[in-house]
PANUGU-766530 format. One line per 5 residues: number of its first residue (from 1); for each residue x, y, z of C-alpha. Coordinates in steps of 0.25 Angstrom, whole numbers, plus 5000, padded with zeros to 4 digits. Layout:
BEGIN
NUM> X/Y/Z | ...
This chain:
BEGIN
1> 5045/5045/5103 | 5058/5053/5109 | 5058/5067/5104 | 5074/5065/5099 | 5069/5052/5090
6> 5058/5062/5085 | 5067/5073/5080 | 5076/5062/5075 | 5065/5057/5065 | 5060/5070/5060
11> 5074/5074/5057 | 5077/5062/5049 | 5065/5063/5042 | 5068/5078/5038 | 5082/5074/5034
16> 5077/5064/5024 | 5068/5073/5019 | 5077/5083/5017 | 5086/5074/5010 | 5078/5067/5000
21> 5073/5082/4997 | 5087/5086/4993 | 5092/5075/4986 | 5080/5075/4977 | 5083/5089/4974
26> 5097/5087/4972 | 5097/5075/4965 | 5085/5076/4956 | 5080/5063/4959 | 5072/5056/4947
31> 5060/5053/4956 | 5045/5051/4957 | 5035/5053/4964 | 5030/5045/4974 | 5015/5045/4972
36> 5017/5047/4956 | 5025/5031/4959 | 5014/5027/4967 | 5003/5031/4956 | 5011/5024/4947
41> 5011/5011/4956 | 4996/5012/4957 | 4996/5012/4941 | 5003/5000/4942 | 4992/4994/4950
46> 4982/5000/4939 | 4989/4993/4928 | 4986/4978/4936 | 4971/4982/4936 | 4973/4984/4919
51> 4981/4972/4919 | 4971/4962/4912 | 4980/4950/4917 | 4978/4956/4931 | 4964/4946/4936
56> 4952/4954/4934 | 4948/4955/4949 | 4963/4958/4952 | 4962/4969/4942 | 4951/4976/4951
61> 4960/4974/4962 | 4970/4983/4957 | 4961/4992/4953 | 4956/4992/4969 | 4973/4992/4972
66> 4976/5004/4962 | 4963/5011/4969 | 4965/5009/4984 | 4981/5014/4982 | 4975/5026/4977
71> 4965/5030/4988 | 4977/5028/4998 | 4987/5036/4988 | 4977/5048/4989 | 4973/5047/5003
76> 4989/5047/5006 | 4998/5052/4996 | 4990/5062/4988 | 4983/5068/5000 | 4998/5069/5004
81> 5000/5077/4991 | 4987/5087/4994 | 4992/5089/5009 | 5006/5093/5004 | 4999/5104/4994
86> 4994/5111/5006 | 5008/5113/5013 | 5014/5126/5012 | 5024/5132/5001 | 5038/5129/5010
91> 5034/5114/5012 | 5030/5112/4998 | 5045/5116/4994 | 5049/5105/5002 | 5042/5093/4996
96> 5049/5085/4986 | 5037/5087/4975 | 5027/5095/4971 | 5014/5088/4977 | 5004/5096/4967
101> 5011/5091/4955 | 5013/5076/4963 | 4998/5077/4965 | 4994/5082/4950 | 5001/5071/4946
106> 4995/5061/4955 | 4982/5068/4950 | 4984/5064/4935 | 4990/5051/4938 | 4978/5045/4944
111> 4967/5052/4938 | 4975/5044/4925 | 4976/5031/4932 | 4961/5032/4937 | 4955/5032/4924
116> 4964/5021/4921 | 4958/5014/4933 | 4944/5018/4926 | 4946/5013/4913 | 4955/5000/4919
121> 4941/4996/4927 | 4929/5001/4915 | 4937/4995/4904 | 4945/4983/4909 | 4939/4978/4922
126> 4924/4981/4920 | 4924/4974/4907 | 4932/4960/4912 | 4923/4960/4925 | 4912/4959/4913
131> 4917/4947/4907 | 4916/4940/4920 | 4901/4944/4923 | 4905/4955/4932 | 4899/4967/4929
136> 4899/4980/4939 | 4886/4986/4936 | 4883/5002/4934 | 4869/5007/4941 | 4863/5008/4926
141> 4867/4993/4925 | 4859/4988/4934 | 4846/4980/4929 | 4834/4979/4938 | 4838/4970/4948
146> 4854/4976/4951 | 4844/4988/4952 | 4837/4984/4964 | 4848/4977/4971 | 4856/4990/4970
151> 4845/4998/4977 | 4841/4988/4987 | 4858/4987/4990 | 4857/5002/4991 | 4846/5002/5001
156> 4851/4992/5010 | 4867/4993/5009 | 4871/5007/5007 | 4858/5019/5010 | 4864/5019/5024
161> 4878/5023/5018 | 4876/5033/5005 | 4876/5046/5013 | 4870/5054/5001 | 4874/5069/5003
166> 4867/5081/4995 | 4879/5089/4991 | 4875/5104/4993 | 4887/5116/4992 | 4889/5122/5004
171> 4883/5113/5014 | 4892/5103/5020 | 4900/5094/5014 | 4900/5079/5015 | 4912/5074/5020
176> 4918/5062/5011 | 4923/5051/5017 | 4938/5047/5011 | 4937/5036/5000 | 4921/5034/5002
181> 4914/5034/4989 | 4903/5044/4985 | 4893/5046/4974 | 4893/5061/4969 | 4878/5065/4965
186> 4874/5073/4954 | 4858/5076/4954 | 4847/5085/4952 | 4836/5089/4960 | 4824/5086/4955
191> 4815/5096/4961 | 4823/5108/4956 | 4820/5117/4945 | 4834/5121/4941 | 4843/5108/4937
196> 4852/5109/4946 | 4864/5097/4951 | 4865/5093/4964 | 4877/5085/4970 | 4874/5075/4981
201> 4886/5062/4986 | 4882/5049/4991 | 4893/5040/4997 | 4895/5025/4992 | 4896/5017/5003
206> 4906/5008/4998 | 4913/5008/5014 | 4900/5001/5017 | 4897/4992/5007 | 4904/4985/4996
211> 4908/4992/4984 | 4904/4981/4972 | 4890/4975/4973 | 4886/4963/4966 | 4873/4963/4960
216> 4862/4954/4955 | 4868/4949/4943 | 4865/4938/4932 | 4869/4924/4932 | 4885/4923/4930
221> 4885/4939/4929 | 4891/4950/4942 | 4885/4961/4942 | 4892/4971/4953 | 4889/4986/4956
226> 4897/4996/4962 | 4892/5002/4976 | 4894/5017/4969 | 4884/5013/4961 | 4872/5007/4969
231> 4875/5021/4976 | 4873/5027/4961 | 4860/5019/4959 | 4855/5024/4972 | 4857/5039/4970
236> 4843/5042/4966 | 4838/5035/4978 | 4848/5044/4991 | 4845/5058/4981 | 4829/5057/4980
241> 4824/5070/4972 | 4837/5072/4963 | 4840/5067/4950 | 4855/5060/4951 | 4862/5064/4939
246> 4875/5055/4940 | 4884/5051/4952 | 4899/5052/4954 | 4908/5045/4963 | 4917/5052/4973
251> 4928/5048/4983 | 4936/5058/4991 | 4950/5053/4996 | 4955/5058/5009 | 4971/5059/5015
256> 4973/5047/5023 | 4988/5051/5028 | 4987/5051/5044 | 5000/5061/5043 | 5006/5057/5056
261> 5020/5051/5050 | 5028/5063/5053 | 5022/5066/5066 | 5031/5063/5077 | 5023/5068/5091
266> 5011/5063/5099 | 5004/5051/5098 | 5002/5043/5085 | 4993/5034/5087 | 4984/5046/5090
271> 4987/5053/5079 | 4986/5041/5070 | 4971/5040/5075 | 4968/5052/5074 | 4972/5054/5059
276> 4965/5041/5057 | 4952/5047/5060 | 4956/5059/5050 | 4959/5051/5039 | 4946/5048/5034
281> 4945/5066/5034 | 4956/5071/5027 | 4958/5078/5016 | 4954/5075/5002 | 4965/5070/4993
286> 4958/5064/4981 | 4943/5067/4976 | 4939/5056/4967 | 4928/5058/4957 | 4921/5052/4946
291> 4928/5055/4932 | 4915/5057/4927 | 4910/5068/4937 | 4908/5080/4930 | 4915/5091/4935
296> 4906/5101/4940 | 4901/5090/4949 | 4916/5088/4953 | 4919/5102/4956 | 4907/5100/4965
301> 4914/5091/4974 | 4927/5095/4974 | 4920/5108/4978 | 4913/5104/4988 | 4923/5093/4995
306> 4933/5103/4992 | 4942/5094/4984 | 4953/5101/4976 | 4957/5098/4961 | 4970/5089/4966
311> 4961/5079/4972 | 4953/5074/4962 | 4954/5061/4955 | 4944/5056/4944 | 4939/5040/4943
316> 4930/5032/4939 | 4915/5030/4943 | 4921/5023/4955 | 4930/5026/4967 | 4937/5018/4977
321> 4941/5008/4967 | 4948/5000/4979 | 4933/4994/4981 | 4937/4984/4969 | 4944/4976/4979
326> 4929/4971/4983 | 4927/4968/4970 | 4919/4955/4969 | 4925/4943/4963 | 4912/4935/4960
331> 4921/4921/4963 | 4930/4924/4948 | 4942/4921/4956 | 4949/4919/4942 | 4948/4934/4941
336> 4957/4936/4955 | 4971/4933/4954 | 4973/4917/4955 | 4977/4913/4971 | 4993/4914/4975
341> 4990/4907/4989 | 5001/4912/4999 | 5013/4900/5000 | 5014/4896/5015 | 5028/4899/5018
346> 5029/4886/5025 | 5042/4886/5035 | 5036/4895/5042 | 5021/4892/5041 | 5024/4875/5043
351> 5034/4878/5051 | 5032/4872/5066 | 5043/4880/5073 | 5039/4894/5067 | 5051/4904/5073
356> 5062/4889/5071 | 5059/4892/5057 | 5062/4906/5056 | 5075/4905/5065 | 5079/4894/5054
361> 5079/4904/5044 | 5073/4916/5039 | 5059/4916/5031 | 5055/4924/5021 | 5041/4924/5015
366> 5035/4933/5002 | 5020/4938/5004 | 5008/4935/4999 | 5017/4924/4992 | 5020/4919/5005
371> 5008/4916/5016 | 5009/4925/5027 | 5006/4915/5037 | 5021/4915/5041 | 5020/4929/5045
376> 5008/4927/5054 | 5015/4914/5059 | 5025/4922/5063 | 5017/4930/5072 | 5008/4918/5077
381> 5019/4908/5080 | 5027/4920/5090 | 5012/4923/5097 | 5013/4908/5102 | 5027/4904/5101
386> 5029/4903/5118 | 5045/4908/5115 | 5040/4920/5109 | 5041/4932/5117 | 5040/4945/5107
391> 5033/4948/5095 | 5035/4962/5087 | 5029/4966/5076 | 5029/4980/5066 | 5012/4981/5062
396> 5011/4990/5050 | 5001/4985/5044 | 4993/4973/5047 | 4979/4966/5045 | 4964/4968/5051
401> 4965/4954/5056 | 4980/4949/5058 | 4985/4935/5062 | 4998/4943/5067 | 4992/4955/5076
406> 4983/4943/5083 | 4997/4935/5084 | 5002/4948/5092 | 4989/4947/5100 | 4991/4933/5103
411> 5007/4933/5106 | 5002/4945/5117 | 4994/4936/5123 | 5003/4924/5125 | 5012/4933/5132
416> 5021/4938/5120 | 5027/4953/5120 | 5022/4957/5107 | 5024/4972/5100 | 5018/4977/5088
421> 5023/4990/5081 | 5010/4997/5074 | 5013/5007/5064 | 5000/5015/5065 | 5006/5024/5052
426> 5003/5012/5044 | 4993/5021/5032 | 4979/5015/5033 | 4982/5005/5044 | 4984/5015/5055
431> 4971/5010/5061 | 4971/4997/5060 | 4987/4998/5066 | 4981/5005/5077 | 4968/4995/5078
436> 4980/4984/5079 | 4988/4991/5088 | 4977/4992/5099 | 4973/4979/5096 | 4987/4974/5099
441> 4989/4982/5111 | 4978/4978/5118 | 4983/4965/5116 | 4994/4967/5123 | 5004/4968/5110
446> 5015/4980/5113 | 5011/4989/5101 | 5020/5001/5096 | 5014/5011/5089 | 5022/5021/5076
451> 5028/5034/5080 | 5028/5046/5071 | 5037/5048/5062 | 5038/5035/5059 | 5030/5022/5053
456> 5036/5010/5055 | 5033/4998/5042 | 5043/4988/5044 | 5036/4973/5045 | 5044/4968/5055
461> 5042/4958/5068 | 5049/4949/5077 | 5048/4939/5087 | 5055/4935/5099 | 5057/4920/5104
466> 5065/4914/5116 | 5071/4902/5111 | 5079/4897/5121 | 5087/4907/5129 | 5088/4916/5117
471> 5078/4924/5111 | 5075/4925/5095 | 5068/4936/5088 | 5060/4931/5073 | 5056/4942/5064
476> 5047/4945/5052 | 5051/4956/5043 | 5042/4958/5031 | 5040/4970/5019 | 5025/4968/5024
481> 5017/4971/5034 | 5010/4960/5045 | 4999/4961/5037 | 4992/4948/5033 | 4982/4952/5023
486> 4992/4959/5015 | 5002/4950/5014 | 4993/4941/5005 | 4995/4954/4993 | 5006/4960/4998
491> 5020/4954/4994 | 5030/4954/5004 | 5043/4948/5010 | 5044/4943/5026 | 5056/4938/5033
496> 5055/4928/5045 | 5070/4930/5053 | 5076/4926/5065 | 5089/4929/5060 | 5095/4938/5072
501> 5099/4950/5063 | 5086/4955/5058 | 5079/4951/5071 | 5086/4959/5081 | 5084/4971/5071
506> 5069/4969/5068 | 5067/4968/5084 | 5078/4982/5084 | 5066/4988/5075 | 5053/4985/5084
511> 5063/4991/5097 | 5064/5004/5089 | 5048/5004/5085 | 5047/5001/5101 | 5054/5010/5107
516> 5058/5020/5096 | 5073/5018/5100 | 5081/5018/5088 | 5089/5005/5091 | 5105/5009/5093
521> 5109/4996/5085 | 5110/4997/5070 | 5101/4989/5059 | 5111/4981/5051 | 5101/4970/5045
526> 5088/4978/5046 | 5083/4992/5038 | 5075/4997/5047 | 5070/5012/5043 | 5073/5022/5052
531> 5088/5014/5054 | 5096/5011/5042 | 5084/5008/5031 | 5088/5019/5023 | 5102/5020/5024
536> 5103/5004/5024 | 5097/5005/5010 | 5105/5018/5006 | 5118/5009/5007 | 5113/4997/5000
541> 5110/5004/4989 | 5124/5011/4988 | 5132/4999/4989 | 5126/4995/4977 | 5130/5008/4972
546> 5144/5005/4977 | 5144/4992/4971 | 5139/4995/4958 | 5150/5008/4956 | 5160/4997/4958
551> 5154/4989/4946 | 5148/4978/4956 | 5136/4970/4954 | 5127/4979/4962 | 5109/4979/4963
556> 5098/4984/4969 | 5083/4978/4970 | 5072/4984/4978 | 5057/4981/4979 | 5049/4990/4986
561> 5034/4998/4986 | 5040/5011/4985 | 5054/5017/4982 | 5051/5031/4984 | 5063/5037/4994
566> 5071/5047/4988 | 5085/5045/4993 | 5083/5030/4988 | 5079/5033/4975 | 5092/5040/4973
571> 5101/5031/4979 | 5095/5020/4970 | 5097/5032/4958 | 5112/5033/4963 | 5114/5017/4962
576> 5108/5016/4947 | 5117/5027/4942 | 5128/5018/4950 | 5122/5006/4940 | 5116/4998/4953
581> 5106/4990/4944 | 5091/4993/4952 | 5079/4985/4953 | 5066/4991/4960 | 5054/4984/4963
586> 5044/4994/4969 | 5028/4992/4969 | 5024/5007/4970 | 5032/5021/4972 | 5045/5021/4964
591> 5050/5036/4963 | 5063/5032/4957 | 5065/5033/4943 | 5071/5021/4936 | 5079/5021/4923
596> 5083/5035/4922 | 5098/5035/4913 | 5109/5038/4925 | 5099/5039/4934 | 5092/5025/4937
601> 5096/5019/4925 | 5098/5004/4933 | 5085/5006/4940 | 5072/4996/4936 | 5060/4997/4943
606> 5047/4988/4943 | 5035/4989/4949 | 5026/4976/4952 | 5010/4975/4954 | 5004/4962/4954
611> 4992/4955/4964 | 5003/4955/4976 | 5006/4968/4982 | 5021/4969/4981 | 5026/4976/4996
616> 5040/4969/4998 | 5052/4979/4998 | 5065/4971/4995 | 5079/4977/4992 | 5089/4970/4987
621> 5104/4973/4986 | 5113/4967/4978 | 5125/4971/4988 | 5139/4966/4982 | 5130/4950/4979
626> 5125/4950/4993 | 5109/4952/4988 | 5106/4961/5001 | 5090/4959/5000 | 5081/4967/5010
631> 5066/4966/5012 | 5059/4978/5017 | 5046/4986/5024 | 5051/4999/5017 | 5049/5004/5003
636> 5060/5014/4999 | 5052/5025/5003 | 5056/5040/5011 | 5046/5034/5023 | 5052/5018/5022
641> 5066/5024/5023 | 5066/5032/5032 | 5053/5037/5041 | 5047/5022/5043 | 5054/5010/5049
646> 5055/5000/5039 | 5063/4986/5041 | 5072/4980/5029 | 5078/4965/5033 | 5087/4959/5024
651> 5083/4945/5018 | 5096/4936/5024 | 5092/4922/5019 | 5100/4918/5006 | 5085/4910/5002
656> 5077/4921/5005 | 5084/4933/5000 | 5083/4924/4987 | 5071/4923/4987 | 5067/4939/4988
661> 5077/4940/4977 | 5068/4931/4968 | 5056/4937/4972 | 5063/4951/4967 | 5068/4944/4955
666> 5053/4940/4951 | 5048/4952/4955 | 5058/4960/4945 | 5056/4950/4934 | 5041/4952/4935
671> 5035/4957/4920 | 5021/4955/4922 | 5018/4965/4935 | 5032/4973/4934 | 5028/4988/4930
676> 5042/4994/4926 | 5043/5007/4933 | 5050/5021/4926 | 5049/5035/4927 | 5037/5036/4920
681> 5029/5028/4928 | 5022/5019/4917 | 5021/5008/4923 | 5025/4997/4913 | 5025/4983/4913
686> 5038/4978/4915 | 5040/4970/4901 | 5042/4955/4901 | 5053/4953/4892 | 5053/4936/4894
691> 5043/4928/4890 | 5039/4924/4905 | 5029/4934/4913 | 5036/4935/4927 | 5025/4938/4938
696> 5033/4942/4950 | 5023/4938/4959 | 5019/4926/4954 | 5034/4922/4951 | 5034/4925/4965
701> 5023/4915/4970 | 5028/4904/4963 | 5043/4906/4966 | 5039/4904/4981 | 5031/4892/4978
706> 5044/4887/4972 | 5050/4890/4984 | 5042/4884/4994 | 5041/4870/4985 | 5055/4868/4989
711> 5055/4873/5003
């Protein structure tokens, strides 16, 4: 990267820094915290595991969703908080909050959810897994045969794996691996006069084996145990000459952050790596106990892995709740969520002439409603299509085994000039991102890798075709990522185009993540980050302010994961107190306050969490009657607007621009999965004040099942 560029970046990145920093502190922005939102969203996904209307198997699904955001929360953003503590006195000054107090609360609010977990599992779930025959059996449960299975499973499945460690002080520690479940001992030697405790740790080798075990059981019943425990049961056997007194599970969490994003020198890719292979090293940022450990035993550990009191967090008897995903189904289908098959989005998945299709019109398909097969068509139909010459494509995320990337592979081969952006900052898919990028280039794909100092999420590609003298560029712009697997859970919008004005710019963006030129011609369709993403959104927002001081019907609607940026909270702040009626669907971090009096009294927001993970970003304008709709990669985050590039494209089609508005309609109308969000962060259900329960995601299957009977 040009040093100029570099010094440009870093300066704009201060600048907004610095004024976000002053405007909070002249304007005294009503504002939460980001991770005190984000705790609140988990909550929500909590409250789906207590919904009893929620299918029991579905239920543990939440509880393994609510549990698997939490171990990333702690390995990111708390271990962000414990890196800021250490920082000296004149940075400290700087931040925008105090992260001791941020991390107390963090603290309280999950030790609290926790035991809502606990009692959400023992009270509710154990006992409706009973009235199905299912029964997850304790050690002291077992009768005589459940017995000997559970030894002979222990001797030839997990001896090679236990590690069972004598803990001594001062001798060497054992170093625990990140997220790996342990067993903390107390025992007795039996050969010593005094009576003495002694501490020992054997690790559960649930990365080994799976976590739920079905024993022999009786006709009709399922019996299960817990790996944990066939490890409790065992004890005795890896400690010969001690009495074991109880046993305790553990689980250290380790920071995760590869903190490379503000780096702007020397070789990425290395560095990437390189952190890769500290990740699993780092320092602690959460030590998770059993409740029921006393606390001598606990001042023990924390001694002895040298823990400090901001890291601890009580649970249950069992960690790494995430393993309920596995959780065995025994063929009760009627206790998973009843099938919503995928609808073919036929004119583009019977169509014989693929690309005729999409230069007919533009297509717009809705995810996991939609089948994504029209996606992956996409890819296929260019890798053969003989008039073809370039494909490009933005990888952000992507899956172990893609239909798309071997399209690449395939177009390579058959002559095509393919490029592939990877962006190898992509958290917890750095190295498989790295994995497909060497696979591609050795294939013979053109494969650009991220810079530092900035990451690039827009899900964005094009194609170019010769037909005739001229050539034609086709384009696929999404809220989601090529990601085949997740686009069965995760809800997003795509648009297929040819029209002229969103193609030129989408193939404007890939020449900046080539050559990383900024392009000298203006986006005036496109938001791109880094261009006109901010300030594009900034002037939409204040013409409805314009129009609504006029006494003009005026309107703002927007749907995305997180709406955390400072400077955007405010102006929406400004455009209530100017009586711009707001609605805001967000699905995680919402900082902003709503329904303050001459603050954000015209400001409603909602929350939904149902089966589908609900990604889509859509923003809609009312614009003097003109219903500007935009669909977007970027939540209304600092990062989104203005360190990453992001792509907005606005929605053209009369038809299709419609049809998100329906789909925002239902989702606003929805008062069965619609948590109503305030400043106190209690999570209510929004009331239904008709007769009629709206599902928004059902309503939403149905009305494209509508749509595609007249199609």
């Amino acid at each position: 990267m040009h040093r100029l560029l570099r010094e440009t970046m870093l300066k704009e990145r201060r600048e907004i820094y610095m004024k976000n920093n002053v405007e909070e502190q002249e304007s005294n922005l009503p504002y939460i915290h980001r991770d005190i939102s984000w705790l609140s969203f988990n909550e929500r996904v909590l409250q789906e595991a207590k919904d009893p209307t929620v299918p029991l198997f579905e239920r543990l699904k939440f509880l393994a969703i609510y549990s698997s955001n939490l171990d990333e929360f702690f390995r990111v953003r708390v271990a962000n908080h414990h890196n800021l503590l250490r920082v000296g006195k004149k940075t400290k000054k700087k931040l925008e909050y105090n992260p001791k107090h941020v991390l107390r609360q963090i603290l309280e609010l999950v030790n609290k959810q926790q035991e809502e977990f606990s009692r959400i599992f023992e009270e509710e779930i154990i006992p409706e897994l009973h009235q199905y025959n299912i029964h997850i059996r304790r050690r002291l449960e077992l009768n005589e045969e459940q017995r000997e299975f559970v030894e002979g499973y222990f001797r030839d499945h997990m001896l090679p794996f236990v590690q069972p460690v004598l803990l001594v002080k001062n001798k060497v520690v054992p170093f625990l691996n990140t997220a790996a479940l342990y067993l903390a001992i107390e025992m007795q030697d039996r050969e010593k006069m005094k009576v003495e405790t002694d501490y020992g740790l054997v690790k559960v080798p649930s990365d080994h084996l799976p976590r739920f075990v079905k024993l022999p059981s009786a006709p009709g019943q399922h019996d299960v145990i817990i790996l944990d425990d066939i490890v409790r049961h065992n004890v005795s056997f890896m400690f010969p000459g001690y009495n074991i007194l109880d046993t305790f599970s553990i689980k250290l969490t380790r920071d995760a952050e590869l903190y490379i994003d503000d780096e702007f020198s020397g070789n990425l890719i290395m560095k990437i790596k390189s952190s890769l292979a500290k990740r699993h090293v780092g320092p602690p940022s959460r030590f998770v106990f059993d409740r029921d450990m006393p606390e001598a035993f606990l001042e023990y550990l924390t001694g002895l892995f040298s823990i400090k009191k901001n890291g601890l967090l009580r649970e249950g008897r069992y960690h790494n709740n995430f393993d309920f995903f596995k959780f065995p189904d025994f063929g009760m289908t009627h206790l998973l969520n009843q099938p919503l098959p995928p609808m073919p989005y036929e004119p583009l998945e019977d169509t014989i002439d693929f690309f005729a299709s999409i230069k007919k019109r533009d297509h717009m398909i809705y995810v996991p409603f939609h089948s994504y097969e029209a996606v992956v068509r996409f890819f296929e139909e260019a890798a053969i299509d003989p008039h073809v010459t370039h494909i490009k494509i933005v990888q952000y995320r992507v899956a172990k085994k893609s239909r798309i990337m071997n399209a690449l592979i395939k177009a390579v081969g058959l002559g095509k000039q393919v490029s592939c952006f990877v962006e190898v900052k992509a958290r917890f898919d750095e190295e498989a991102n790295l994995d497909w990028g060497e696979k591609l280039e050795k294939a013979g794909v053109q494969v650009h890798y991220s810079w530092p100092g900035v990451k690039v999420h827009s899900k964005l590609a094009i194609v170019r075709r010769k037909e005739g003298k001229v050539s034609r560029l086709y384009s696929y712009m999404s809220s989601g990522n090529f990601h085949e697997d997740t686009a069965r859970v995760y809800a997003d919008f795509g648009l297929f185009t040819a029209r002229r004005q969103l193609t030129v710019e989408a193939a404007r963006v890939f020449s900046y993540l080539e050559t990383k030129k900024k392009p000298r011609t203006k986006f005036n369709h496109l938001l791109v980050g880094q261009f006109n993403l901010r300030p594009e959104l900034e002037r939409l927002i204040d013409f409805e302010i314009g129009e609504a001081k006029k006494g003009k019907p005026s309107g703002i609607m927007i749907k995305v994961n997180s709406l955390q940026d400072r400077a955007m909270v405010e102006r929406l702040y400004q455009a209530s107190q100017a009586e711009v009626p707001i609605k805001i669907i967000t699905r995680g971090i919402c900082c902003l306050i709503p329904g303050i009096r001459g603050v954000s009294d015209n400001i409603k927001v909602i929350s939904i969490v149902d089966r589908f993970l609900e990604h889509a970003r859509v923003f809609h304008f009312h614009h003097g009657g003109e219903d500007k709709v935009f669909v977007s990669s970027a939540d209304w985050m600092t990062r989104n607007l203005s360190f990453r590039v992001e792509t907005v494209f606005p929605i053209y089609t009369k038809k299709l621009k419609q049809q998100v508005l329906d789909i925002m309609d239902l989702q606003w109308s929805d008062n069965v999965k619609s948590r109503i969000i305030d400043k106190r962060q209690s999570n209510k259900y929004k009331i239904n004040s008709s007769d009629m329960p709206i599902r928004s995601q059902l309503e939403t299957y149905f009305y494209y099942k509508r749509l595609q009977k007249k199609q």
